[in-house]
C-alpha positions as a printed NumPy array, in Angstrom:
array([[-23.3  ,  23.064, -11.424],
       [-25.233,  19.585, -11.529],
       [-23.201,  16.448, -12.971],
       [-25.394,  15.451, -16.095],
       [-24.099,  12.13 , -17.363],
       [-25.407,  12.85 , -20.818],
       [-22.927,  15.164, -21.225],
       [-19.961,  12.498, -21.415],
       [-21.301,  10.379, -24.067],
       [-19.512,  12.09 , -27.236],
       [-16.898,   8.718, -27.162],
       [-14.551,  10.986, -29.204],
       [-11.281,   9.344, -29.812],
       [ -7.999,  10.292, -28.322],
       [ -6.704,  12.945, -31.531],
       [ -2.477,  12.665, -30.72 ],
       [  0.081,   9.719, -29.905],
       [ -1.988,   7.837, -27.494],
       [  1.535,   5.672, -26.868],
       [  3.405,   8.574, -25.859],
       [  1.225,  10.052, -24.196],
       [  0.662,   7.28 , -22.021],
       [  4.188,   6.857, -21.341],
       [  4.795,  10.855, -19.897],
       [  2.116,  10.295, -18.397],
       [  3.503,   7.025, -16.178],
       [  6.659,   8.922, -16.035],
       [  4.759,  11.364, -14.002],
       [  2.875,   8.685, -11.82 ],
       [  6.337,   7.599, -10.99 ],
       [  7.535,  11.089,  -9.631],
       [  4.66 ,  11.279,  -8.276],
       [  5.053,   7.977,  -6.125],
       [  8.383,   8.893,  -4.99 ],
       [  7.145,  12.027,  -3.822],
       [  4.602,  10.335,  -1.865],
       [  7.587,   7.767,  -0.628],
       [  9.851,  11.245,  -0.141],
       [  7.404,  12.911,   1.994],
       [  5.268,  11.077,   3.643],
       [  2.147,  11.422,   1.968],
       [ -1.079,   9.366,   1.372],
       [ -3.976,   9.074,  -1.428],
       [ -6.94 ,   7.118,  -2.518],
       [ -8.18 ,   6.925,  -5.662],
       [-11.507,   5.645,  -5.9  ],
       [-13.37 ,   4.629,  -9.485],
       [-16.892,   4.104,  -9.867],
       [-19.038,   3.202, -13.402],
       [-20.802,   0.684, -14.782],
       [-20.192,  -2.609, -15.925],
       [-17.916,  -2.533, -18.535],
       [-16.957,   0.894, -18.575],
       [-13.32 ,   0.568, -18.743],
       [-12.465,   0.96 , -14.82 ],
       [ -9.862,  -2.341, -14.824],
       [ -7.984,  -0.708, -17.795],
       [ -7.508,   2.687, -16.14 ],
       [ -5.936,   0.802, -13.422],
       [ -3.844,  -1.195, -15.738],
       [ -2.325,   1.68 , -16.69 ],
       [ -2.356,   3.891, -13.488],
       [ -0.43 ,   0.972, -11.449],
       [  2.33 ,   0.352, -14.653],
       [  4.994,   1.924, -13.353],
       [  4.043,   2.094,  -9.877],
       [  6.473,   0.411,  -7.302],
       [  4.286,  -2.406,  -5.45 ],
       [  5.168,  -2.258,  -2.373],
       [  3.566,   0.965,  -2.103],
       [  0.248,   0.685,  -3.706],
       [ -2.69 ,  -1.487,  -3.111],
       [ -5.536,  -2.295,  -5.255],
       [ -8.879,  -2.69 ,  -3.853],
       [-11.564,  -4.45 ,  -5.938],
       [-14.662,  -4.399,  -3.898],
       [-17.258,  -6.736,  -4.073],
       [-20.326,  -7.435,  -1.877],
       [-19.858,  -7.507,   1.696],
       [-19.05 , -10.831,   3.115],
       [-20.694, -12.081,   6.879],
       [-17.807, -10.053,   9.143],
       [-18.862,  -6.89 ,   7.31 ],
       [-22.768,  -6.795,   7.242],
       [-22.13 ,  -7.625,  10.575],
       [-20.422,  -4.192,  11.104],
       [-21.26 ,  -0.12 ,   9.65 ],
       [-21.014,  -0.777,   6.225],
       [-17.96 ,   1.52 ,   6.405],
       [-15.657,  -0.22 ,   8.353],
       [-14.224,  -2.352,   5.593],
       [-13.081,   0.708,   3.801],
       [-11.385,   1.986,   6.839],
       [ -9.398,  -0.928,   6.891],
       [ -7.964,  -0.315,   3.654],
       [ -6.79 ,   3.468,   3.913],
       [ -3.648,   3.934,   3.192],
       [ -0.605,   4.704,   5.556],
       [  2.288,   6.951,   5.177],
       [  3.723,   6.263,   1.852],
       [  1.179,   4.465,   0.894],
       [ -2.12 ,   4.996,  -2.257],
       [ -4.966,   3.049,  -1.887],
       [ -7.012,   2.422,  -5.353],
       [-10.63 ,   1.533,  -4.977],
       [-12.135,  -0.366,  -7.638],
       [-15.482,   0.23 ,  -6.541],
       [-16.225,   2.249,  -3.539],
       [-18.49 ,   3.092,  -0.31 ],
       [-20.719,   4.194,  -2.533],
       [-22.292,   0.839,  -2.924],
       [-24.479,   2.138,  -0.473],
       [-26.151,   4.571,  -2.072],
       [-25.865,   2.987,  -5.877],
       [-26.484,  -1.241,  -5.891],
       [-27.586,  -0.858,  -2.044],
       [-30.064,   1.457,  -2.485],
       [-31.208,  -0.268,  -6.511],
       [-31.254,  -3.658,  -5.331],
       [-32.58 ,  -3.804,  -1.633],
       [-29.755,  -4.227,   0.153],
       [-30.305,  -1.019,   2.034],
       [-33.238,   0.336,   3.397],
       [-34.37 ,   3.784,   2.411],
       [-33.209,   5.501,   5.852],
       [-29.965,   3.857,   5.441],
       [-29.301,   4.568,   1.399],
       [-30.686,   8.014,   2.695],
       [-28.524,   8.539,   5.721],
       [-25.688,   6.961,   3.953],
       [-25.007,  10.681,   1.777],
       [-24.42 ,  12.49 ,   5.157],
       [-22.105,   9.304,   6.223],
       [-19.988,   9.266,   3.046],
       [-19.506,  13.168,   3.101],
       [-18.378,  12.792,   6.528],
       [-16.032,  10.022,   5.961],
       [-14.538,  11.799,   3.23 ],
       [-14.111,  15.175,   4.907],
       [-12.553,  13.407,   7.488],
       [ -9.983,  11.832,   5.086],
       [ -9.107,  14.909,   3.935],
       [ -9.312,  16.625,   6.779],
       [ -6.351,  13.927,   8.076],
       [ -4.115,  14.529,   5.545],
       [ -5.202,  12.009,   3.179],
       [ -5.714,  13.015,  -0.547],
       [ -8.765,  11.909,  -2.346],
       [ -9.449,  11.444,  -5.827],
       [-13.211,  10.167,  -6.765],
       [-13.714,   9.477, -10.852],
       [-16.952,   7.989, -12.579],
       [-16.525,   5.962, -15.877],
       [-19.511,   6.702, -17.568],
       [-20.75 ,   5.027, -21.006],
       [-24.227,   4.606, -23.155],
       [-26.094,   1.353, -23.051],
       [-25.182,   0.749, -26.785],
       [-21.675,   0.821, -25.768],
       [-22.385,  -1.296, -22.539],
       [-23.678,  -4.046, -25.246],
       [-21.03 ,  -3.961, -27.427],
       [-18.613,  -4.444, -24.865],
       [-20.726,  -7.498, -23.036],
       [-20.881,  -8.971, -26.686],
       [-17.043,  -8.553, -27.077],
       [-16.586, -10.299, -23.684],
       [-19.195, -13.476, -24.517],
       [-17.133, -13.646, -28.245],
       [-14.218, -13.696, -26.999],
       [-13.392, -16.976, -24.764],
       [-10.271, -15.193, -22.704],
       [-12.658, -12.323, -21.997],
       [-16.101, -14.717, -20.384],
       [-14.599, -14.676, -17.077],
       [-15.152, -10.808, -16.729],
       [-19.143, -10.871, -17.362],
       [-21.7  , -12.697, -15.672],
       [-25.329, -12.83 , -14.302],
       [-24.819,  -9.683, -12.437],
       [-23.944,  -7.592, -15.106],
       [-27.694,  -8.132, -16.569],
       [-29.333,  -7.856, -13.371],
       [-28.089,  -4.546, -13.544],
       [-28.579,  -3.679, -16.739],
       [-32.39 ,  -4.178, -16.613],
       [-32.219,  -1.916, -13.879],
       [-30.567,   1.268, -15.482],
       [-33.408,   3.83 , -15.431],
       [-32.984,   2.935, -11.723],
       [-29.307,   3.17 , -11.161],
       [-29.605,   6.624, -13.677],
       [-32.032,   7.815, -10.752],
       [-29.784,   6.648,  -8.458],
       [-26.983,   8.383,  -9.572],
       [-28.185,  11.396, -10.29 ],
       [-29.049,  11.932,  -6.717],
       [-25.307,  10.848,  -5.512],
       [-23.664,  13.34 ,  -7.819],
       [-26.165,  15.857,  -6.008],
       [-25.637,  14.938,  -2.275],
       [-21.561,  13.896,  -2.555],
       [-20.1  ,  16.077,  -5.299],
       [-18.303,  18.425,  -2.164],
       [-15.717,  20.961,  -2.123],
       [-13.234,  18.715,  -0.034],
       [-14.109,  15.805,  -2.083],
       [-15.329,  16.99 ,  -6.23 ],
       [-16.429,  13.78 ,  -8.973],
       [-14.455,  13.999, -12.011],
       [-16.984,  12.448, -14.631],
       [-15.312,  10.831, -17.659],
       [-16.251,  10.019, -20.934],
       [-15.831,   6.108, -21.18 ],
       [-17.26 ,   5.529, -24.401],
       [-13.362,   5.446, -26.161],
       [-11.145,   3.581, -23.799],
       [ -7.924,   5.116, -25.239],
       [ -9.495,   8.826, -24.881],
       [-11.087,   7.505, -21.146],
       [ -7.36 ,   6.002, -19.563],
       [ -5.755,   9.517, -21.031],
       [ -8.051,  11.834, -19.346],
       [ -8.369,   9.458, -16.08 ],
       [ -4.433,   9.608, -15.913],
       [ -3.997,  13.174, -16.484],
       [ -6.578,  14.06 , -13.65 ],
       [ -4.865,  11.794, -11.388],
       [ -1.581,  13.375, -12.068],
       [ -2.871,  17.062, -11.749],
       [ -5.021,  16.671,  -9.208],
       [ -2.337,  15.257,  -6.777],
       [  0.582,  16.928,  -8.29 ],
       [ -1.091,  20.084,  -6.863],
       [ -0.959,  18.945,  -3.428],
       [  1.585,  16.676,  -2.427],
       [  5.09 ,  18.297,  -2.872],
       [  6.851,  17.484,  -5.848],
       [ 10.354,  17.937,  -4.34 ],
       [ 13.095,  15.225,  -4.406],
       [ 15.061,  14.438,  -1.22 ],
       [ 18.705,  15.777,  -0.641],
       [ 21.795,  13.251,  -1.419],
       [ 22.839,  11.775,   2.044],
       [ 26.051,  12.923,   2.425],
       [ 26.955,   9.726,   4.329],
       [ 25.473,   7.746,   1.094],
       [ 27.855,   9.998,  -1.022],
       [ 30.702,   9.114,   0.854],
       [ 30.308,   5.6  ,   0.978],
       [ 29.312,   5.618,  -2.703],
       [ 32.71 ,   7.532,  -3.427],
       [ 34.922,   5.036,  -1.829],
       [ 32.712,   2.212,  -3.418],
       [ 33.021,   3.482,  -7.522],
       [ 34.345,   6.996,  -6.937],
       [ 31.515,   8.73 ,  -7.265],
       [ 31.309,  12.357,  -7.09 ],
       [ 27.496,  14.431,  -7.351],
       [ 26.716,  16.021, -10.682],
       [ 26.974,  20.008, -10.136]])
């Protein structure tokens, strides 16, 4: 079934205990992790939206209780000299993940066929092509053992213009907003065409959009969590490793300590 964005624009608020909610669910981020450590596995989760929409939080709260030094967040920006000089997808490849590791993509590849293909900065047979390109990258990340998780932060102008507001109000907040953000905002009819046409070409078997509902933060980190959890949960085994026994033994002369039956 088609993606229709005005289907996520309800903004209803999170209805239970958003705190402790939040907290099973980083309890479950942190199996999770360990699992990946445990057995070798590798993710990327990759947010797209629009200005505003809440992607930074959502991160905030995926990475909480996430060990560092296997994680890396990627905020992705336009391509600097080295990387126009290359396919546009080569700077993502540099930043998949290795064993053990989860890659988070604030932005994505799919520049290309969103602010690329709105702006300019692509031609049409390249914005074009670039659908075929991205489903072929992305089979062949799963296809390599490599779990994928692609989300969209969706939310209404009026709530785009609240949140701008909020940011030019509040002097801690200015840094986040700038020229840009307006640029794009004029253009929206444009990136709604623009988008549209993604969801049609790149929402794949091997590689699905989960659409969310930005318009309530609280409600939008809640949902973007639990599909994170679930979705990898399902495929990367959720086992703990065995006690070494030569850990046991040295931890038994150490403090006497004996495993729990």
């Amino acid at each position: 079934m088609t993606i229709q964005l005005s289907d996520y624009e309800t903004g209803a608020k999170y209805d239970g205990d958003y705190a402790k909610h939040i907290a099973a669910l980083e309890d479950r981020l942190e199996r999770l992790q360990a699992a990946h450590i445990t057995h070798g596995q590798r993710s990327v989760i990759m947010l797209e939206g629009w200005d505003a929409a809440g992607k930074g939080g959502i991160i905030q709260r995926l990475t909480a209780s996430l060990d560092p030094r296997y994680f890396e967040v990627w905020p992705i920006a336009a391509p600097n000299d080295e990387e126009k000089s290359r396919h546009f997808l080569w700077r993502f490849w540099k930043r998949l993940p290795g064993n053990r590791e989860i890659s988070i993509f604030d932005r994505s590849w799919y520049g290309r066929v969103l602010v690329e293909r709105v702006e300019g900065y692509a031609t049409e047979a390249e914005w074009r092509k670039g659908y075929d390109e991205i489903n072929e990258f992305e089979a062949q990340l799963t296809g390599s053992r490599t779990h994928l998780v692609k989300l969209f932060v969706h939310i209404t102008q009026k709530e785009q213009d609240e949140r701008f507001a909020d940011r030019l109000n509040d002097p801690w907040k200015r840094w986040k907003t700038g020229t840009d953000d307006y640029r794009n905002r004029s253009k929206r009819k444009d990136y709604l065409a623009a988008m549209e046409e993604m969801f049609q070409q790149t929402d794949t078997r091997w590689a699905p959009w989960k659409v969310l509902d930005g318009n309530n933060k609280k409600a939008a980190r809640i949902a973007a969590l639990k599909h994170i959890v679930e979705a990898l949960e399902a495929v990367v085994p959720m086992t703990p490793p065995d006690l070494d026994p030569a850990v046991v033994k040295l931890a038994h002369k150490a403090f006497g300590f004996s495993p729990k039956d």
